[in-house]
C-alpha angles and dihedrals in degrees: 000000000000128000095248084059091047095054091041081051106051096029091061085038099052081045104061103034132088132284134190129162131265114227130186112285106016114129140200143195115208119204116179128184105006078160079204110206146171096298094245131107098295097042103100103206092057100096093053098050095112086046102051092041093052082045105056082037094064098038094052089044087061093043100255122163106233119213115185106212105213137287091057101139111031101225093165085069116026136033106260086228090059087049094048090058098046100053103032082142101054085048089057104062095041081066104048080055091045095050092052083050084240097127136092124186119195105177123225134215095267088050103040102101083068090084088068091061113094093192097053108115107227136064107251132214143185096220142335138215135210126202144198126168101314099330121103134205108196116197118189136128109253112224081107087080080064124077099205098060096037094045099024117028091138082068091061099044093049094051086044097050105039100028112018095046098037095049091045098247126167115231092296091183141126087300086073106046112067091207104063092029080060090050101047090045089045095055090044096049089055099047096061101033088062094044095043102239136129110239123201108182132156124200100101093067094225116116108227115194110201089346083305122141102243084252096062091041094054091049090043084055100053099040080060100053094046076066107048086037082063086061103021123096145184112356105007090046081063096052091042089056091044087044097053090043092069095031084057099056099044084059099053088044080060096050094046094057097039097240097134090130117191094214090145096068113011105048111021095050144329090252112101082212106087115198106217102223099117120081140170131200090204113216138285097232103070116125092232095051146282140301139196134147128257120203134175106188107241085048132068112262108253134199130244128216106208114205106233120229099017102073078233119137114202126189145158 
């Protein structure tokens, strides 16, 4: 997709999309590509259900406005009724946000086709922008930058219907391959570095804190809570070592499998000076956690590593 298609994209879709402004205070939670299922074996948010569930608890418990980032319910490859049994839980939580008018959904290239569908509960968008002043956050989920999920989606949920589910594959998209996870990233991150706005997307699955590889933001975090350890005392001394324990681990998982990406320098653009407008809220279906993006207007927008398997969230 060239870069002249991108811009004509994502102009005419910041354009027709929603706004509201941002106001001191207000805060917001972003969760991107649950890929809900059927709760069986191939759906691949199964194994994070007790995680997800603690998570949005916790996050409508403190009055946070929760936006669902596209690719939520995996209607490519499963029957929305068969989605809406298996995660009545889950359900159940989206509408106690819904009822406070604390939700947002922004729909995905796997849940689309739910805009076709007249007895879905929530209002659906493509894509939603916050503004304050003259400053922009732009929240969409990304598969636009690619041309063959904003020309051709038909393509895609042909493959992922009749071959994909049949065959037993797992989302074998664009989330898989680097490449075109790069190239997707790549257009994104120029975009909105030449019209000045902050963009949060999902769709790559890999979670970029302030335009950082996983990798680097992990590094850049605990490099910053060695420093506030050094002042900290009693009970958040306690959550900073807790904190850097699993921080350090992930980390070592990273080195160990040689997936310290550079994506900073060597793919997004020839400056050593990256501009952080490009983030990603990652995904909920990785098999070493979740991950999703908190925000209170008045303070930057920071990043959350979920622990898989406890239900326990865990953040700086």
């Amino acid at each position: 997709m060239s870069m002249k298609d991108v811009y004509r994209s994502l102009d005419n879709l910041i354009k027709e999309c929603p706004q509201r402004s941002l106001q001191n205070g207000d805060r917001y939670v972003i969760m991107s590509d649950l890929h809900m299922g059927d709760g069986g074996s191939r759906d691949d948010l199964a194994h994070n259900r007790a995680l997800i569930v603690t998570a949005l608890h916790y996050y409508y418990a403190q009055g946070y406005t929760l936006i669902l980032n596209g690719d939520i319910e995996d209607v490519q490859k499963f029957k929305y009724a068969q989605i809406l049994t298996a995660w009545r839980d889950l359900f159940k939580i989206f509408n106690d946000f819904a009822q406070d008018n604390r939700f947002i959904k922004i729909v995905g290239n796997h849940d689309i086709a739910l805009l076709h569908d007249t007895d879905y509960p929530y209002p659906l968008h493509h894509g939603y922008s916050f503004v304050k002043g003259n400053d922009r956050l732009f929240v969409f989920h990304g598969h636009q930058a690619s041309k063959l999920f904003s020309e051709y989606d038909y393509i895609s949920e042909f493959v992922v219907k009749f071959m994909a589910k049949p065959f037993h594959i797992k989302n074998g998209n664009v989330a898989h391959h680097s490449k075109r996870r790069f190239a997707v990233e790549k257009r994104i991150y120029r975009y909105a570095q030449d019209r000045k706005v902050i963009a949060i997307i999902g769709h790559t699955h890999r979670p970029l804190f302030e335009s950082l590889s996983k990798y680097d933001s992990l590094r850049w975090s605990i490099e910053e809570l060695i420093r506030e350890y050094a002042l900290a005392s009693g009970e958040r001394r306690e959550q900073i070592r807790t904190t850097l324990t699993v921080y350090k681990t992930e980390l070592e998982r990273l080195e160990k499998q040689k997936l310290k990406e550079k994506i900073s320098r060597s793919l997004y653009q020839a400056s050593p000076l990256l501009v952080p407008c490009l983030f990603n809220s990652g995904c909920g279906t990785g098999k070493k956690g979740a991950y999703l993006f908190r925000g209170k207007c008045g303070t930057y927008f920071s990043g959350i590593l979920d622990t898989p398997g406890t239900g326990k969230i865990v953040h700086p």
